[in-house]
DOTIMI-225486 format. One line per 4 residues: number of its first residue (from 1); their letters; for each residue y, z, x of C-alpha. Coordinates in pm, 1 decimal. Layout:
REM DOTIMI-225486
NUM> A> Y,Z,X | ...
//
This chain:
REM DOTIMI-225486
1> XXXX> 4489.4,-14437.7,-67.2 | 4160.9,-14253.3,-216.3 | 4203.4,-14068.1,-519.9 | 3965.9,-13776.0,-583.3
5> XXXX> 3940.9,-13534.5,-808.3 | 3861.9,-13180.2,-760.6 | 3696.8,-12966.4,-1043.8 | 3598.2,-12556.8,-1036.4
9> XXXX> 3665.5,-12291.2,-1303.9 | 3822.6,-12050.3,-998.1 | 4150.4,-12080.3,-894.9 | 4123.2,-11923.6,-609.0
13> XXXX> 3802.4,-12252.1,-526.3 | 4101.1,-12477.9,-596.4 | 4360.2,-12301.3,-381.7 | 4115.5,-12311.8,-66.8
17> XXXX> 4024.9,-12665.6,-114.7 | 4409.8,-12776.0,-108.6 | 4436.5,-12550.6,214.2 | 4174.4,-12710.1,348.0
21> XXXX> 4189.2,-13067.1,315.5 | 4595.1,-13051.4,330.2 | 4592.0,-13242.5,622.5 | 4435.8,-13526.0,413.9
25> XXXX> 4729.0,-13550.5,200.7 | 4834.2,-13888.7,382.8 | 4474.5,-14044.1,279.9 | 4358.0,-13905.6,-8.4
29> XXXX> 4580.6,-13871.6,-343.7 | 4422.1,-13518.2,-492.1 | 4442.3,-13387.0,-812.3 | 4248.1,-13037.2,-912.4
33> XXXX> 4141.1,-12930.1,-1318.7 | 3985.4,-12605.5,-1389.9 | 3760.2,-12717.1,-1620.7 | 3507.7,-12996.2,-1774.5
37> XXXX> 3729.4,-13111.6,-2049.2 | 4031.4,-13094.1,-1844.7 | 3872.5,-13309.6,-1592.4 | 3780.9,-13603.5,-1853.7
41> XXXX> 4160.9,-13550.7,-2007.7 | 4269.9,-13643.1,-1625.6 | 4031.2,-13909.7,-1562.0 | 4153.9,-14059.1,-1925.3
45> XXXX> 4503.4,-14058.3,-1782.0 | 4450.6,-14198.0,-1428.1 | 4114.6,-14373.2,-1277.6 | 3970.3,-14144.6,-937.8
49> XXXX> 3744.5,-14298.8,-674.3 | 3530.5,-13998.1,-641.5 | 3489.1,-13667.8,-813.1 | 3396.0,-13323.5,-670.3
53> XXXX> 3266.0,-13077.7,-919.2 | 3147.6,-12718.0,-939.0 | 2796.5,-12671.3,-1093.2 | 2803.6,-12367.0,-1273.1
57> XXXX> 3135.0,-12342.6,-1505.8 | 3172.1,-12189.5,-1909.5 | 3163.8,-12459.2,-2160.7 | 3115.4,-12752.7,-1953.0
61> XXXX> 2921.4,-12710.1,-1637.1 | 2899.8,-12948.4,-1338.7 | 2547.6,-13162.7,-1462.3 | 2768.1,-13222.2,-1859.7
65> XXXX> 3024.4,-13324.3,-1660.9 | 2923.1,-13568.0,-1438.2 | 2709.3,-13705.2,-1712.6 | 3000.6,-13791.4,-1927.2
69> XXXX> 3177.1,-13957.9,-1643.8 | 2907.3,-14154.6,-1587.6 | 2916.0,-14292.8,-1931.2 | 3294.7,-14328.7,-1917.0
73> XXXX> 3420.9,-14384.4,-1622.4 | 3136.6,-14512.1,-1399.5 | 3326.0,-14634.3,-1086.4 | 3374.0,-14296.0,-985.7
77> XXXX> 3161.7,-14144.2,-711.8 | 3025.8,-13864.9,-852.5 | 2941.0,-13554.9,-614.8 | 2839.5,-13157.6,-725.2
81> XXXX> 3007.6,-12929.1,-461.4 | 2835.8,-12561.6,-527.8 | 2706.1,-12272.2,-398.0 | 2364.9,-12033.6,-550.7
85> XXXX> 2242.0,-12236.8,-898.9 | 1906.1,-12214.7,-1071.5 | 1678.1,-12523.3,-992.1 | 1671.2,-12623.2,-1380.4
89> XXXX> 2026.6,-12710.5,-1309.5 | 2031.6,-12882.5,-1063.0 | 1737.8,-13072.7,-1107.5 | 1910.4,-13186.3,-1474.4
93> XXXX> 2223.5,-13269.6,-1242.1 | 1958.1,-13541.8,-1025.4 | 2067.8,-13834.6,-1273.8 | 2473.5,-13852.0,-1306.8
97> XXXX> 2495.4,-13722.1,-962.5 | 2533.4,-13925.6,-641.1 | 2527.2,-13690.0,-416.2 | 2540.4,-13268.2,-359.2
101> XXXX> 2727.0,-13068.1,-131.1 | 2661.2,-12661.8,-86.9 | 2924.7,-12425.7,-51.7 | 3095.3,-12291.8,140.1
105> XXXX> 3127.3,-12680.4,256.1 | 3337.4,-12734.2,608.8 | 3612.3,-12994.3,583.1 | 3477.7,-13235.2,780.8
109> XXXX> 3150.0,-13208.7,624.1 | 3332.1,-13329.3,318.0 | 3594.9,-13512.8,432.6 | 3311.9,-13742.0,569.5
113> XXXX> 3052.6,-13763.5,266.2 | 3368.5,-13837.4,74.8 | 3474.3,-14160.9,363.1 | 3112.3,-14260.5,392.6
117> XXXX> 3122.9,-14298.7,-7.7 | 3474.4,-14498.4,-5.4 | 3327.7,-14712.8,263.9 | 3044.8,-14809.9,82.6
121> XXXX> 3221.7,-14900.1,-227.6 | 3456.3,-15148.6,-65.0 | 3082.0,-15311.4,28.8 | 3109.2,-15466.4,-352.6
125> XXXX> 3423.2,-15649.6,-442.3 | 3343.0,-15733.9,-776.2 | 3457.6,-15418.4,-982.9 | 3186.2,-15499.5,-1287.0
129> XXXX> 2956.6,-15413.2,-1002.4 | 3046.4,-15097.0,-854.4 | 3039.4,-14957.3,-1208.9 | 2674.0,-15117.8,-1286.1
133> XXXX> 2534.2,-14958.8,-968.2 | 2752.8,-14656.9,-993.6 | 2623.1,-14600.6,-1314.9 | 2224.4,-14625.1,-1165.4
137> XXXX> 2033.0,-14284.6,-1241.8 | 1725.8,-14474.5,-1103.0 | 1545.9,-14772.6,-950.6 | 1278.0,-14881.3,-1233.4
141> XXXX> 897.3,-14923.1,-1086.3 | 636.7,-15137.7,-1143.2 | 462.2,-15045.6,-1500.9 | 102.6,-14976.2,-1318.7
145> XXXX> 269.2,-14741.4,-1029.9 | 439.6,-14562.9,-1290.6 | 138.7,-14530.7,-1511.4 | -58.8,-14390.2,-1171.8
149> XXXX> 230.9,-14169.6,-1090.6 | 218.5,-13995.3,-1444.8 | -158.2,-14012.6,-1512.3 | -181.9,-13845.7,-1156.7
153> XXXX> 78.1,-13583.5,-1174.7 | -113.2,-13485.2,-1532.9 | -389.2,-13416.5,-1335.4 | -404.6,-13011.5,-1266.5
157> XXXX> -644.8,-13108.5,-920.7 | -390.1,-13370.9,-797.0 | -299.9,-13293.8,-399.1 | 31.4,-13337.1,-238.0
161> XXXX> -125.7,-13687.8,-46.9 | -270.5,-13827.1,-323.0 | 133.5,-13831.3,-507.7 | 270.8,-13935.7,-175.9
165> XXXX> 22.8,-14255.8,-158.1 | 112.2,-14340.9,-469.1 | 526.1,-14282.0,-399.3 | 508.4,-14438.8,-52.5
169> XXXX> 416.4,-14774.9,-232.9 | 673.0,-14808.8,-485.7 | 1072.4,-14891.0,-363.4 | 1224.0,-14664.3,-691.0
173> XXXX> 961.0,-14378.4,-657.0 | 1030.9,-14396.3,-323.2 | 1445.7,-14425.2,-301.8 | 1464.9,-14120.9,-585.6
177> XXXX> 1281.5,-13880.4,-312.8 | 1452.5,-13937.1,-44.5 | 1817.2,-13885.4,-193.7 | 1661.5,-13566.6,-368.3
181> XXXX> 1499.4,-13415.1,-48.2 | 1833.4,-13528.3,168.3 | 2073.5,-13378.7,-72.8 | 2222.5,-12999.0,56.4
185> XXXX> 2026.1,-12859.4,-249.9 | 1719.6,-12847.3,16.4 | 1970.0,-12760.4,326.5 | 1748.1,-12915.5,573.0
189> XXXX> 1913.2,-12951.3,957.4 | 1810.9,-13328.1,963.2 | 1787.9,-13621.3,707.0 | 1449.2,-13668.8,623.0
193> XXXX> 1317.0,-14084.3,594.7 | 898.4,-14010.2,607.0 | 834.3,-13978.5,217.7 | 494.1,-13793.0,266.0
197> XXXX> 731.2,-13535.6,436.9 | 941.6,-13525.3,154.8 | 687.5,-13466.4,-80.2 | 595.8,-13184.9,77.1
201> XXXX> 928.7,-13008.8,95.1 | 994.3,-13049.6,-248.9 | 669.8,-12887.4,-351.2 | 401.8,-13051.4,-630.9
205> XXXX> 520.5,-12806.2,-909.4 | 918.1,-12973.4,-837.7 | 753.6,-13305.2,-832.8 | 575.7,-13272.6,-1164.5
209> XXXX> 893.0,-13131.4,-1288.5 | 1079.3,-13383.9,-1187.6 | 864.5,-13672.8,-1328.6 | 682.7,-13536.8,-1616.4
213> XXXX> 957.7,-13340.5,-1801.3 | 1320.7,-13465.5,-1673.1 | 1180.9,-13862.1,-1607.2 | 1350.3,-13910.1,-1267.8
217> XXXX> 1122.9,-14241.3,-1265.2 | 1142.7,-14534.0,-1475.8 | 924.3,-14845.4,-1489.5 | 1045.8,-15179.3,-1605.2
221> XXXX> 1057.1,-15251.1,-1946.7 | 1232.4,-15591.3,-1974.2 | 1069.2,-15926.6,-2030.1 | 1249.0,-16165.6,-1947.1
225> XXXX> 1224.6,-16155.4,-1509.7 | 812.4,-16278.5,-1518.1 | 619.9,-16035.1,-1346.7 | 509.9,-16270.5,-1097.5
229> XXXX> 853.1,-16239.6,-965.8 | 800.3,-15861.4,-928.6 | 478.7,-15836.8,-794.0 | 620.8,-16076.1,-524.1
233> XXXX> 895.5,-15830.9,-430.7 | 639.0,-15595.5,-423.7 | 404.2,-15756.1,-172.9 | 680.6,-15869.2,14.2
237> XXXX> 853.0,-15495.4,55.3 | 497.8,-15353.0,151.7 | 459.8,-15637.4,408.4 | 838.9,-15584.3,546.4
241> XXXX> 771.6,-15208.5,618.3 | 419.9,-15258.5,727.4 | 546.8,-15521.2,1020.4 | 859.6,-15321.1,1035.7
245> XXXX> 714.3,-15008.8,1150.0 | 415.1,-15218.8,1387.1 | 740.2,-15400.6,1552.6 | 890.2,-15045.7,1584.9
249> XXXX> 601.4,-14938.9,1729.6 | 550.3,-15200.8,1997.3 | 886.8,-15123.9,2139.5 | 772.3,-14788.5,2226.2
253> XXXX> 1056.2,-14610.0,1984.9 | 1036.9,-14243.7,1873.3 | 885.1,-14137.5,1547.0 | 1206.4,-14141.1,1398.1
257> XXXX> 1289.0,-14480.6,1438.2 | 910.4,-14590.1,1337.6 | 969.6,-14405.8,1037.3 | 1312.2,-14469.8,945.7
261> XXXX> 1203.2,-14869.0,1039.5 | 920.2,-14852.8,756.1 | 1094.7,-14701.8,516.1 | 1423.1,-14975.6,551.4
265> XXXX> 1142.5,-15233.1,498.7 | 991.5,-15084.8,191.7 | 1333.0,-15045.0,65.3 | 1524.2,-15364.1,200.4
269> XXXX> 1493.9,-15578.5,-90.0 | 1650.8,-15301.1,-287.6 | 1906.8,-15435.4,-423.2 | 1709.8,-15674.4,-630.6
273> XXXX> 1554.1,-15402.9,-795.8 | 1924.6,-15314.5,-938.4 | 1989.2,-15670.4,-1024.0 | 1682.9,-15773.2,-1213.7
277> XXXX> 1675.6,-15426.7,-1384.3 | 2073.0,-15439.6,-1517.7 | 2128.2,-15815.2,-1471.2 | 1795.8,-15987.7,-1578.1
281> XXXX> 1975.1,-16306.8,-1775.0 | 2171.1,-16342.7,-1438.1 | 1898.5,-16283.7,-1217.5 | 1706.6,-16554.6,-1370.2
285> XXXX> 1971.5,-16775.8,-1308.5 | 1990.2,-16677.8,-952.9 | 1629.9,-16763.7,-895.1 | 1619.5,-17075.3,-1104.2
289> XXXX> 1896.9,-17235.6,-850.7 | 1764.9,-17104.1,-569.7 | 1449.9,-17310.0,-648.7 | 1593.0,-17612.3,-773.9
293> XXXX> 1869.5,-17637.0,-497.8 | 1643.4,-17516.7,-210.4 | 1860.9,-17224.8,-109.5 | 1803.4,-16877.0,62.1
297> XXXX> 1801.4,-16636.6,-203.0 | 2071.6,-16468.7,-75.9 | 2302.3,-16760.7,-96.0 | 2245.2,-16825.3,-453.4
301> XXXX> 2303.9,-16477.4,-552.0 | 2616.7,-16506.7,-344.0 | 2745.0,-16809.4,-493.1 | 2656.8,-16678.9,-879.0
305> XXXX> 2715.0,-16310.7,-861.6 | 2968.1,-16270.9,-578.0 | 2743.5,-16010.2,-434.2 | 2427.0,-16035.4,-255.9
309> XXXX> 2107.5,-15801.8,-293.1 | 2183.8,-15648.8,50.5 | 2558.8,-15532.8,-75.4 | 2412.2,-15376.4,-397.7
313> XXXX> 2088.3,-15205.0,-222.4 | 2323.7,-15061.4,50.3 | 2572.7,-14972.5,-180.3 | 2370.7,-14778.5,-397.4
317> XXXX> 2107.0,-14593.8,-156.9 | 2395.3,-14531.2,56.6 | 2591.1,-14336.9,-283.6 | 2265.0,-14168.6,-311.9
321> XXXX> 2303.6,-14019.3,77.2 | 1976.1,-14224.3,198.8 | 2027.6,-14152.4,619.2 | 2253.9,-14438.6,767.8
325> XXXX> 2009.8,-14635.2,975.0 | 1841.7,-14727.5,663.7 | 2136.7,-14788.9,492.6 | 2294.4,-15008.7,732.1
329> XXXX> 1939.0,-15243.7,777.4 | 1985.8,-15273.7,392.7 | 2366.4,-15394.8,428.9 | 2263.7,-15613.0,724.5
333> XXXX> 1902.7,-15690.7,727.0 | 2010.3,-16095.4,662.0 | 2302.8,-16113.8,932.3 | 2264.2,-15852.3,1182.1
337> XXXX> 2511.6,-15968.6,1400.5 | 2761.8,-15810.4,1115.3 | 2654.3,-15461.2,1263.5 | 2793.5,-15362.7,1567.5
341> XXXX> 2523.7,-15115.9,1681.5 | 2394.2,-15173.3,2030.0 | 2035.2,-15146.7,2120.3 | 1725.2,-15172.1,1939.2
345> XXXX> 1780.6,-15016.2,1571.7 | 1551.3,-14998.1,1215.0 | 1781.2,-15266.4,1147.7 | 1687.7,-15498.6,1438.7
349> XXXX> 1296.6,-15467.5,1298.4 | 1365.1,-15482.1,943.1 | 1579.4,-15813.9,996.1 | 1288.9,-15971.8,1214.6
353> XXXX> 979.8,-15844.0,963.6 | 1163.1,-15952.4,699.6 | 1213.9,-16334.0,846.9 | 832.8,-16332.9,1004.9
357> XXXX> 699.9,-16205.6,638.4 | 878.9,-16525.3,493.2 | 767.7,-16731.1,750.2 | 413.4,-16599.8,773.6
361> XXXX> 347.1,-16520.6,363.3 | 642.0,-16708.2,142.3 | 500.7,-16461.8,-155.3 | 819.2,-16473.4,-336.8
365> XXXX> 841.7,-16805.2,-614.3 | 1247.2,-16836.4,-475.0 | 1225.5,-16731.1,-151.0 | 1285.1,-16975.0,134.9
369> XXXX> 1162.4,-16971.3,484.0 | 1407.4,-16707.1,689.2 | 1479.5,-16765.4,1031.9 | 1526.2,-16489.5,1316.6
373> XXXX> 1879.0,-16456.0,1404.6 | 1783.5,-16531.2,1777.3 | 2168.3,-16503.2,1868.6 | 2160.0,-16149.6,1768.5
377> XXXX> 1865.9,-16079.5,1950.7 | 1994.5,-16285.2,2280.2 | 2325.0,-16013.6,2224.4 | 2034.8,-15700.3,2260.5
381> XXXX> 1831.7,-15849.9,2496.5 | 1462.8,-15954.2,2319.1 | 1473.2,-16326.0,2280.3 | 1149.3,-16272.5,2508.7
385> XXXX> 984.4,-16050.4,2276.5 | 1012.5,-16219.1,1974.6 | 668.0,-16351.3,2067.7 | 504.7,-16004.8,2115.6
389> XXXX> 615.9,-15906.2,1762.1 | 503.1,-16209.8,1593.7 | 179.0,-16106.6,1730.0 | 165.2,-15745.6,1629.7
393> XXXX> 265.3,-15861.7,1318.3 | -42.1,-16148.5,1233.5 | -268.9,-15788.0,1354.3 | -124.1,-15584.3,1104.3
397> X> -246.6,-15849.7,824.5
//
C-alpha cells in the first residue's frame, strides 16, 4: 500500500481531497497536515512515498517545503498541487519539485500522476538509489555547453533558435525543459518532446530567468570521471538521436514519433549522466571492469551497482513527467522485448540506433559492440528492414 501525504493550509482543500480520492482508501494509506511544519513533524514520524503540497501557504509555502523534504527525506516523490501563483514561485519550486499539478485537479488526473510515480520507483530496488535520484534537482552539462548557454543568454540580441541550438545538444539542458514546459504550470493539451518548441513556449525572458538567476543548469565540476569519457557520451547521444529520428523517418511515422524518437536518443544514455555526476568513485569502477572483463556496459553496472543506467535515466525523467514513449525507450532501450508495446515505437528506433551507433562508431572507451535484438524485431515484423535502416543511418554520418 502507497502512502501519501497531503498538505494545504484550507481545511475545506483537505476535506475535498478525502472525498475525492475515498475510493482509494484500499490502495493508498493517506494522511493530510495543514501546514509546512506539520508536514515535516509527520514525515519525522512515518516515511510517505509521495507528497502533494499546496504552493502558496503562511509561514511555510509549498517551494520551502518540498525543499526541506528533499534534504530530509529524499525518497519521497515530491509533487506541488495548486491553483493561481506568481511565476517567481513557482519557478523557485523547479528544483525540489518532481512534478506540478493545477487545481482544481480531477481524481483520475491525480490518481494517475501519483501510480505512474509509484511505478517508476519500484524500477530501482536498491533504496540508496531512489533517494540519490530522488534527490536530483538537475542533470549537470558539459562545462563548454554550459559556458555557451550562459555567455549566450547574457547576450541582450540572443534569438529564441540560437538558445534552442545550443539546448537541443546537451542531455541536462535538454531533460530540465522538457519537464518544465510539460508540467500543468504551462497547461498545454499535449506533452510537448520537440525542445525548439519548448523554448518557445516558455518565452526567452523565462529562459534567462531560469538559467541566469535561479541556475536550473549545472555543468560538471568533478574530476575524477576523465572527460574523454564524457565527450564520448556526448557524441554517442547526438549520434543515437540523429539515427534515431532518420530510422523514424524512413518508416514513414508522424512528426510525433520522429520527434519523440530523437529526443529518447539524445536522452537514452541518461542515466549515466546521474551516475557519474552522484556516483563518480563507483562509476569509475563500473567502467574500469567493463574494460578489463570485456562486458556490455550495462552488465557491469548491473553486477556493481544493482541498477543499470536505463533504470536510473527512466526513473528519474519519468519523476520529472518527461511523456511516456520517451520514458519507456529509456527503461528499455537495451532489452526491448521487456516492453510489451506492439508496433513500431521511439523505443523500437532508439534500441536499434543505439546498437548500429556502437557497431558503426564504438566512441565510448567501455562500450562494447551492441547487437540488435533481432527477436524483438522478428515479434513486430522488421527483421527485413533492419537493412534499410543501417543504410539511412551510414547517410546521416
Amino acid at each position: 500500500m502507497k502512502k501519501i501525504l497531503f498538505v494545504d493550509d484550507e481545511p475545506n482543500v483537505l476535506q475535498g481531497l478525502q472525498r475525492m480520492l475515498r475510493s482509494m482508501r484500499h490502495d493508498w494509506e493517506m494522511a493530510f497536515a495543514q501546514s509546512g511544519q506539520e508536514a515535516l513533524e509527520v514525515l519525522e514520524r512515518n516515511p510517505f512515498d509521495v507528497v502533494i503540497s499546496d504552493m502558496r501557504m503562511p509561514g511555510m509555502n509549498g517551494a520551502q517545503l518540498l525543499t526541506e523534504i528533499m534534504k530530509r527525506h529524499p525518497q519521497a516523490v515530491r509533487i506541488i498541487l495548486s491553483g493561481q501563483s506568481d511565476q517567481e514561485a513557482i519557478l523557485r519550486s523547479i528544483g525540489p519539485t518532481h512534478q506540478y499539478l493545477a487545481k482544481p485537479c480531477d481524481a483520475e488526473a491525480l490518481k494517475s500522476t501519483v501510480a505512474r510515480a509509484c511505478a517508476l520507483r519500484d524500477l530501482l530496488t536498491s533504496e540508496a538509489l531512489q533517494q540519490l535520484v530522488s534527490r536530483m534537482a538537475t542533470l549537470p552539462s558539459l562545462p563548454g555547453l554550459y559556458c555557451e548557454i550562459v555567455e549566450a543568454l547574457q547576450n541582450p540580441e540572443v534569438s529564441l533558435n540560437q538558445v534552442a541550438e545550443i539546448v537541443a545538444k546537451d542531455v541536462g539542458m535538454t531533460a530540465k525543459i522538457l519537464q518544465l514546459v510539460n508540467s500543468a504550470f504551462f497547461g498545454l493539451p499535449r506533452q510537448i518532446s520537440n525542445v525548439t518548441q519548448a523554448i518557445g513556449l516558455i518565452g526567452l525572458d523565462t529562459i534567462k530567468t531560469l538559467v541566469l538567476s535561479f541556475q536550473i543548469f549545472a555543468q560538471f565540476s568533478e574530476a575524477r570521471i576523465p572527460p574523454s569519457v564524457l565527450d564520448a557520451l556526448w557524441c554517442h547521444s547526438m549520434l543515437v538521436a540523429k539515427y534515431a529520428r532518420q530510422i523514424a523517418q524512413s518508416q514513414g511515422q508522424d512528426r510525433q514519433v520522429i520527434e519523440d524518437a530523437f529526443t529518447a536518443g539524445l536522452l537514452h544514455d541518461a542515466g549515466k549522466l546521474a551516475l557519474i555526476a552522484n556516483l563518480p568513485t563507483q562509476y569509475a569502477e563500473v567502467l574500469a571492469q567493463a574494460r578489463e572483463e570485456g562486458l556490455p556496459l550495462v552488465e557491469a553496472e548491473g553486477v556493481l551497482l544493482g541498477v543499470t543506467h536505463a533504470e536510473v535515466g527512466a526513473y528519474l525523467l519519468g519523476l520529472w513527467g518527461l511523456p511516456d514513449p520517451i520514458v519507456e525507450a529509456l527503461a528499455f532501450h537495451h532489452y526491448p522485448a521487456k516492453h510489451l508495446g506492439q508496433g513500431f515505437s521511439p523505443l523500437t528506433a532508439v534500441h536499434v540506433a543505439n546498437a548500429l551507433a556502437h557497431e558503426m562508431h564504438s566512441t565510448e572507451p567501455a562500450a562494447v559492440p551492441t547487437l540488435v535484438d533481432i527477436e524483438y524485431l522478428a515479434a513486430l515484423g522488421f527483421t527485413e528492414r533492419l537493412s534499410a535502416w543501417q543504410e539511412a543511418c551510414r547517410r546521416t554520418n
